[in-house]
C-alpha positions as CSV (number, residue, x, y, z in Angstrom):
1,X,-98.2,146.8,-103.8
2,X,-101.2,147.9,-106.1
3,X,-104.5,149.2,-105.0
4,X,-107.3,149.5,-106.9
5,X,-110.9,151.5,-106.4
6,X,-113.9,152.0,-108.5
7,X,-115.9,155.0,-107.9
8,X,-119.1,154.8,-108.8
9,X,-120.4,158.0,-110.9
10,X,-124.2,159.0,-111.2
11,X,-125.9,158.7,-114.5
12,X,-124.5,161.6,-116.7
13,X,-127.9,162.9,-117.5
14,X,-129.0,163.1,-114.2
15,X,-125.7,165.1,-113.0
16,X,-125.9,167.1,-116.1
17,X,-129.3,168.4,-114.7
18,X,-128.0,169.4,-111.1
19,X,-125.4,171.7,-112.6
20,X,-122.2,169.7,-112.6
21,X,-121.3,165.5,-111.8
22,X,-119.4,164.8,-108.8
23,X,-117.7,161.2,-108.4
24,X,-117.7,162.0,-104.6
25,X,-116.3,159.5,-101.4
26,X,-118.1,157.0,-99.3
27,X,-119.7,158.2,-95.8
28,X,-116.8,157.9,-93.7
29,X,-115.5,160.9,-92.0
30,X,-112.1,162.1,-93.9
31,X,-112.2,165.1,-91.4
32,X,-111.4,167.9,-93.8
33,X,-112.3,171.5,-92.3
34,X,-115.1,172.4,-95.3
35,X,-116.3,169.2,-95.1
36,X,-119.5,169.9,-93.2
37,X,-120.3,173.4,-94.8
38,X,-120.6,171.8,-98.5
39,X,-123.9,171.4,-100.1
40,X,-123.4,168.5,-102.6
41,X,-125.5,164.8,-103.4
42,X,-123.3,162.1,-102.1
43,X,-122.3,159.7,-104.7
44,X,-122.1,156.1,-103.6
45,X,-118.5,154.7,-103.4
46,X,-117.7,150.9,-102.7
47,X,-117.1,150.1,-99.4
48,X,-113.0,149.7,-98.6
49,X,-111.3,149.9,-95.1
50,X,-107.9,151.2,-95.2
51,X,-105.5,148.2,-95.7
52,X,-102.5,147.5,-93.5
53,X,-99.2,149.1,-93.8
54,X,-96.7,147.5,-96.5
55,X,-94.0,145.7,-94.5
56,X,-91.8,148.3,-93.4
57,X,-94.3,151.4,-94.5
58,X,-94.4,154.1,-91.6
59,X,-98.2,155.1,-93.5
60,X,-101.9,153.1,-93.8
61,X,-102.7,154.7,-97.2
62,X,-107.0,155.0,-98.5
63,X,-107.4,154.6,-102.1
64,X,-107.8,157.6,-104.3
65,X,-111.0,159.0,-105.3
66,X,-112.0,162.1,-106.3
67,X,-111.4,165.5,-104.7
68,X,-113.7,166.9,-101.7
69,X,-111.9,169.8,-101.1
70,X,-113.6,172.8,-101.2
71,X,-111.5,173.7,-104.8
72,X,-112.8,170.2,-105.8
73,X,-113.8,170.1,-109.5
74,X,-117.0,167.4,-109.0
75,X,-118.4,170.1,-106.6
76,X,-118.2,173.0,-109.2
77,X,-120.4,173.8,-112.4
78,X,-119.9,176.2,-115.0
79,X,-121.2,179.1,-112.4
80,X,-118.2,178.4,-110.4
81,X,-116.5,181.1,-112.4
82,X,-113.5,181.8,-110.7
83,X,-113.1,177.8,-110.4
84,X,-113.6,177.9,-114.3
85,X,-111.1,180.7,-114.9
86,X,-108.7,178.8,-112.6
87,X,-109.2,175.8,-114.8
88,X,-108.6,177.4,-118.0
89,X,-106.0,179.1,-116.7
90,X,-106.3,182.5,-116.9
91,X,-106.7,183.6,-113.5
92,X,-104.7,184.4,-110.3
93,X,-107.0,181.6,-108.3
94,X,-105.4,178.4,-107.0
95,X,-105.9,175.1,-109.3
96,X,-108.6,172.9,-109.0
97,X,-108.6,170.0,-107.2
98,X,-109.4,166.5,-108.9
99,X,-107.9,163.6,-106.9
100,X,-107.2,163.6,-103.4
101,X,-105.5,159.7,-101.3
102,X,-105.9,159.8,-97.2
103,X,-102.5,158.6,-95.7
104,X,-102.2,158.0,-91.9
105,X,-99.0,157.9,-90.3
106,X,-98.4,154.8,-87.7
107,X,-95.9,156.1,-85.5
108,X,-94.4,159.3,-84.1
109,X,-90.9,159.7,-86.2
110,X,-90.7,162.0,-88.9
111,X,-91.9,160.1,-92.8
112,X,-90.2,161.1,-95.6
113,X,-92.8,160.8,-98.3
114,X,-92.4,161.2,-102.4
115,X,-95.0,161.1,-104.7
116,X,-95.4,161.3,-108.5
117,X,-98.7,160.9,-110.8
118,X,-97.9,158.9,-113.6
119,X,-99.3,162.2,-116.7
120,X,-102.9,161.6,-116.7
121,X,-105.1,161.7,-119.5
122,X,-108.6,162.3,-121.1
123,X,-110.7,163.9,-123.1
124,X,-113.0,167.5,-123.0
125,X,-116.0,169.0,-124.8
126,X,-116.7,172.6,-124.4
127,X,-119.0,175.1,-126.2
128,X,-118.2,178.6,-126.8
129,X,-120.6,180.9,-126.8
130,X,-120.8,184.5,-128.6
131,X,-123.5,187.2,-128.7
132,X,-123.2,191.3,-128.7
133,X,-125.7,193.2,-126.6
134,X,-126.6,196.9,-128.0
135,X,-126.0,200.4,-125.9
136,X,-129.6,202.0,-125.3
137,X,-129.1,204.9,-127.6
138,X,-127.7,205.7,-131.0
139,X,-124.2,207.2,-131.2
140,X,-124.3,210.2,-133.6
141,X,-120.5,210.7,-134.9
142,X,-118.9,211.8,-137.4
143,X,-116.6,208.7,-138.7
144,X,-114.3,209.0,-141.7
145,X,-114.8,205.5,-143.6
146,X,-113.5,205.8,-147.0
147,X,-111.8,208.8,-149.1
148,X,-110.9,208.5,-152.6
149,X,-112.4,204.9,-153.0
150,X,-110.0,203.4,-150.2
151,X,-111.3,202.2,-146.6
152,X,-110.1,203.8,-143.8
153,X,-110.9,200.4,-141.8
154,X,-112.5,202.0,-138.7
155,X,-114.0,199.7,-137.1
156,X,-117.3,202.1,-136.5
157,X,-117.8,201.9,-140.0
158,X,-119.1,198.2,-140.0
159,X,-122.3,197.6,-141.6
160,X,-122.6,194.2,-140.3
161,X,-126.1,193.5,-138.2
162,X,-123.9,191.3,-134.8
163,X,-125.2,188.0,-135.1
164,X,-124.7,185.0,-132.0
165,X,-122.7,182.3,-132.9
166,X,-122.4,178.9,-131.0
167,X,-118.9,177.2,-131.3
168,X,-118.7,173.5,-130.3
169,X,-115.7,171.2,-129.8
170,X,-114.3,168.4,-128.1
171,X,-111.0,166.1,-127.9
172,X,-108.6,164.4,-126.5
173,X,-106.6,167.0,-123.4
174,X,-103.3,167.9,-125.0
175,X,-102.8,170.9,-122.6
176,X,-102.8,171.3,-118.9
177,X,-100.7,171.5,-116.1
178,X,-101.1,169.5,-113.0
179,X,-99.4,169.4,-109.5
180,X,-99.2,167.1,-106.2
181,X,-99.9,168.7,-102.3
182,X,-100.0,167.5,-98.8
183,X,-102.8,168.8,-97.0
184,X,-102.3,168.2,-92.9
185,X,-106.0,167.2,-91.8
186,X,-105.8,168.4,-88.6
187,X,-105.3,172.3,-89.9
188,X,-106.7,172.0,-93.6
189,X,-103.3,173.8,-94.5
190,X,-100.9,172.7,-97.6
191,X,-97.9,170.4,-95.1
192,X,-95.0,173.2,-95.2
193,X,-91.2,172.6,-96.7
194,X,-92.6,170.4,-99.7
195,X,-90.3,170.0,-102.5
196,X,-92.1,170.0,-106.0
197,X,-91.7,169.8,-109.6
198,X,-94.7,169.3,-111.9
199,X,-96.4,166.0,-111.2
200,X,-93.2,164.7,-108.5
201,X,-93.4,165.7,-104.5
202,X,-91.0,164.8,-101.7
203,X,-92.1,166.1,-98.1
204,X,-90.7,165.4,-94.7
205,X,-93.7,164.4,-92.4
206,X,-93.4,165.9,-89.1
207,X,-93.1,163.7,-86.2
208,X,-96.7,163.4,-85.0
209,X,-98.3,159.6,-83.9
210,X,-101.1,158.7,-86.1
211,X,-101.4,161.9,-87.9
212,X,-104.1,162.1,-91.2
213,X,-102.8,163.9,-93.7
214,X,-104.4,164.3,-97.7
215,X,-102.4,163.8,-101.0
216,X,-103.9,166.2,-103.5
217,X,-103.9,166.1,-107.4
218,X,-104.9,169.9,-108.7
219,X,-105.0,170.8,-112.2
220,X,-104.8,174.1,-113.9
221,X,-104.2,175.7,-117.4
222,X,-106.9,173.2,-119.3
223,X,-106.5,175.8,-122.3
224,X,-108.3,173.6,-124.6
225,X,-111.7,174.4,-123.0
226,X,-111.1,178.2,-123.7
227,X,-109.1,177.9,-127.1
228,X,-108.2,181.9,-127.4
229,X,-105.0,181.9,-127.7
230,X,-104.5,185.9,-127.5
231,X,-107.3,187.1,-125.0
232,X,-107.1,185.3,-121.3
233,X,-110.6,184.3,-120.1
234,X,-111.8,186.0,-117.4
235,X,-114.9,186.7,-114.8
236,X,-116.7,189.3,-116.6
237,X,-120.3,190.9,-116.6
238,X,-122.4,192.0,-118.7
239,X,-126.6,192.9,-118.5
240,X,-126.3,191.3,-114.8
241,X,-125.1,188.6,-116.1
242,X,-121.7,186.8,-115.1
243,X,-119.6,184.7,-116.9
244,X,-115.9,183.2,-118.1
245,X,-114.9,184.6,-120.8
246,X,-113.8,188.1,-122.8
247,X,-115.4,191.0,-124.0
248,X,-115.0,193.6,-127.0
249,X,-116.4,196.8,-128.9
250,X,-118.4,196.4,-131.8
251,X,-120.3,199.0,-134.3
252,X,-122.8,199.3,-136.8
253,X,-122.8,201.9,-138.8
254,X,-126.4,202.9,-140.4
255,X,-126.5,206.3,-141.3
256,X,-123.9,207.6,-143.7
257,X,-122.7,210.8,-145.7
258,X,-121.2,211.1,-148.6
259,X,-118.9,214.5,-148.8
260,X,-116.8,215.0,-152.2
261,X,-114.7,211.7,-152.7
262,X,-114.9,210.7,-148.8
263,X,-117.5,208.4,-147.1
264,X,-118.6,209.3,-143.6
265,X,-120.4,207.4,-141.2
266,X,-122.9,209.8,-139.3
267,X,-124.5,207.6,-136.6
268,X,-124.5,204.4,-135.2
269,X,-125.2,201.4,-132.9
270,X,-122.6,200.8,-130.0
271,X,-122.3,197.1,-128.9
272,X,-120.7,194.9,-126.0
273,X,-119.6,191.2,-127.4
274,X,-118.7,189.0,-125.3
275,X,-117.4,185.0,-125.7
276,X,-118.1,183.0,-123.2
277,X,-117.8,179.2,-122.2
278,X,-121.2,178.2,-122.3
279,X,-120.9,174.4,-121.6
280,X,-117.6,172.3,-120.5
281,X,-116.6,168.9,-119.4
282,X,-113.9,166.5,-118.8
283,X,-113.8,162.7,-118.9
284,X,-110.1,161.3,-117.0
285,X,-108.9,158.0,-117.3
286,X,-107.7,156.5,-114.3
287,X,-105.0,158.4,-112.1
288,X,-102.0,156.4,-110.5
289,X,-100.1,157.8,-107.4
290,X,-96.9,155.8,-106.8
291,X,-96.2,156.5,-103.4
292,X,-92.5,156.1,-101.5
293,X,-92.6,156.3,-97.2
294,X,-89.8,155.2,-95.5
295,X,-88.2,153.5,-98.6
296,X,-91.1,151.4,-99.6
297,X,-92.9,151.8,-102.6
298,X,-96.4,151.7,-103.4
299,X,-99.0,152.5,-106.8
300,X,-102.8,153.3,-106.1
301,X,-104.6,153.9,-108.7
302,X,-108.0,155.5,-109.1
303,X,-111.4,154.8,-111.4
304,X,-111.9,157.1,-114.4
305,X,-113.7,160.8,-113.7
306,X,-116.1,162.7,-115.2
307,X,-116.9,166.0,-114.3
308,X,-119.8,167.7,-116.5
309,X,-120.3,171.6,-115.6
310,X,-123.7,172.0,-116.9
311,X,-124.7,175.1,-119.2
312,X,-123.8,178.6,-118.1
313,X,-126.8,181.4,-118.3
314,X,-124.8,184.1,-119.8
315,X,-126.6,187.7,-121.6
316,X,-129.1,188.0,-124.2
317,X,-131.9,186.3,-125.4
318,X,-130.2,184.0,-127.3
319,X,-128.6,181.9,-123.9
């Protein structure tokens, strides 16, 4: 049996300006513990009631819709460092949630439950930001840069003035890993003894009459919205400023000495220069969840999500 919702998203512009776009639920109550501590815009939702059991189904199973958890993506921005680092994956933090389904068992006997996400799909657009910020003072050093007409290579001996530079992309999401939980409602805790391998789950329900329990879709290792390759993005800081990204030394040399055959750089400016996601966001197609309870099979499948994380404010002028 196939069920279908649409989730209604808010104009991108509009979401764009509040810092992130959330394709969030209807009103009614799903009863998850951070529910009433987050500070989001509701987004409107059609209307659905849950529909009966399949013959034979132990569960009453809600259509998908986009996460509310309190790792939800649609409730995050670009701010949300640690969510973004997560995302990228270059951090120790749990995934990110994207797609969560409701699922209320109809009797007290144990459910066996599998679940698989047919490998979703979509597109991103990220920018990357770059800028070096300058130490206070002048470095006064005494840098060997060339002897005998051949370049030592020290970095300190760069002339180059550090300049910003604003790297823009987007594309379809060839990179990313995604998993399937079972959140038990009544403790907000991940349903223990869970058996699972990359977008397939099997779990044993415990024996509990109507018990409301949440399927969750979580995503991590979205690489293509970092796109280093050597360097893991982190939280990092720099002139007060946080952000996702990396940092590195960089020098300019502009006072030099010249000593026989050998070229040496006297004194210099010390930099910081950091690269930094400065804009990202992702645009799903529609998720399905087949789901098996009690030997009878089921596919829900959810409307296409966008999630736009707004601009970060990371150091300098330039940004």
């Amino acid at each position: 049996m196939r069920k279908t919702t649409t989730l209604k998203l808010l104009p991108l512009a509009l979401l764009t300006a509040c810092g992130a776009v959330a394709s969030d639920p209807s009103s009614d109550d799903l009863g998850a513990p951070d529910r009433d501590t987050l500070d989001f815009e509701d987004v409107g939702v059609e209307p659905t009631l849950p529909e009966p059991p399949a013959p034979g189904s132990p569960l009453i199973i809600d259509a998908p819709r986009a996460a509310t958890t309190a790792r939800s993506l649609f409730l995050s921005s670009v701010h949300d460092h640690d969510k973004v680092v997560s995302l990228v994956g270059g951090g120790a933090e749990p995934a990110v949630d994207v797609l969560e389904q409701r699922i209320v068992t109809t009797g007290a006997e144990p459910v066996t439950l599998e679940l698989s996400i047919a490998p979703p799909s979509g597109t991103f657009s990220r920018v990357i930001a770059s800028d070096a910020i300058q130490a206070t003072y002048p470095v006064v050093e005494r840098v060997l840069c060339e002897t005998g007409s051949i370049a030592t290579f020290d970095p300190k001996c760069d002339r180059k003035t550090p300049q910003p530079a604003s790297t823009p992309m987007s594309g379809a999401i060839t990179a990313a890993r995604w998993r399937l939980w079972v959140m038990d409602e009544a403790t907000g805790a991940s349903v223990e003894g869970c058996s699972a391998i990359g977008t397939q789950l099997a779990c044993t329900l415990p024996g509990r009459a109507v018990a409301t329990y949440r399927i969750v879709a979580s995503v991590d290792s979205v690489a293509q919205l970092w796109g280093n390759a050597t360097t893991a993005a982190g939280v990092r800081a720099l002139a007060g400023k946080e952000f996702t990204g990396a940092t590195e030394p960089q020098y300019q040399c502009w006072d030099w000495e010249v000593s026989g055959t050998s070229l040496y750089c006297r004194t210099r400016y010390d930099f910081t220069r950091y690269t930094a996601i400065d804009h990202a966001s992702i645009e799903l197609d529609p998720l399905r969840v087949t789901i098996t309870a009690g030997g009878v099979e089921s596919t829900h499948e959810s409307a296409a999500l966008a999630w736009d994380g707004g601009d970060d404010d990371l150091p300098g002028a330039q940004y």
